[in-house]
C-alpha positions as CSV (number, residue, x, y, z in Angstrom):
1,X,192.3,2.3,15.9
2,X,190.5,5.4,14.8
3,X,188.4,7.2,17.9
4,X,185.8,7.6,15.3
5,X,186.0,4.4,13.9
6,X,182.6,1.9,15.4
7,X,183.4,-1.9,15.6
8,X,180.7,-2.3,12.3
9,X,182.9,-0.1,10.4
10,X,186.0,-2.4,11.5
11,X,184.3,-5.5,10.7
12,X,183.4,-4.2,7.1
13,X,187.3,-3.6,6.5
14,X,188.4,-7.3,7.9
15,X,188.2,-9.8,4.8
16,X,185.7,-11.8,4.5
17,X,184.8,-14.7,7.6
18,X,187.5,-12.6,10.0
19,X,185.9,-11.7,13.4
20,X,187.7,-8.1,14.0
21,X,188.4,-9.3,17.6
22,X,191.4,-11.3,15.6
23,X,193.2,-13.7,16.8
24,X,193.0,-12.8,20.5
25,X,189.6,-13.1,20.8
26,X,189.7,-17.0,22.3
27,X,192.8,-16.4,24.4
28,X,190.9,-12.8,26.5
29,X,188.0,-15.9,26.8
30,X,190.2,-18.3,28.5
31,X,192.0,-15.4,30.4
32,X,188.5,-14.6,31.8
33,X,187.8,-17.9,32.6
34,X,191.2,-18.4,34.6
35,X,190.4,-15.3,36.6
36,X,187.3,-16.8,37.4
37,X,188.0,-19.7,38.6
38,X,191.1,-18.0,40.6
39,X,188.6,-15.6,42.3
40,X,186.2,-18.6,43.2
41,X,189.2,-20.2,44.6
42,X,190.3,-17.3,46.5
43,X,187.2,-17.0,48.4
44,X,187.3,-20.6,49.3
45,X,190.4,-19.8,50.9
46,X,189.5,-16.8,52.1
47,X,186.2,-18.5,53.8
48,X,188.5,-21.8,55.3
49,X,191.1,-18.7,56.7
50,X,193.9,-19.4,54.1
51,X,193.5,-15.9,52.1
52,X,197.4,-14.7,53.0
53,X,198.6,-18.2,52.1
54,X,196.6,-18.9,48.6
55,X,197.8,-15.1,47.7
56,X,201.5,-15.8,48.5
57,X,201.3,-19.2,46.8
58,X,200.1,-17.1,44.0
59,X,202.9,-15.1,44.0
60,X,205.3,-18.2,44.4
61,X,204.2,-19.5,41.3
């Protein structure tokens, strides 16, 4: 994408009823969610003393 180019002006060359985020817009959403809840998780282990284990087991999988 142009440096120059603003998201308006990408928007006015998608066709009609296309969001110029494409496609990928609803998967980055769910990605954001999962690191959410993976960070909220972490802390609970982190908190109960289980940080090393939850970040292997995270690397495991």
């Amino acid at each position: 994408m142009d440096s120059e180019m603003r998201p308006a002006d990408l928007k006015e060359k998608m066709p009609p009823g296309q969001d110029p985020a494409g496609p990928y817009f609803d998967q980055i959403r769910q990605l954001a969610s999962d690191a959410g809840q993976l960070e909220h998780l972490y802390r609970g282990a982190a908190a109960a003393g289980e940080a090393e284990a939850f970040r292997q087991a995270i690397k495991a999988s």
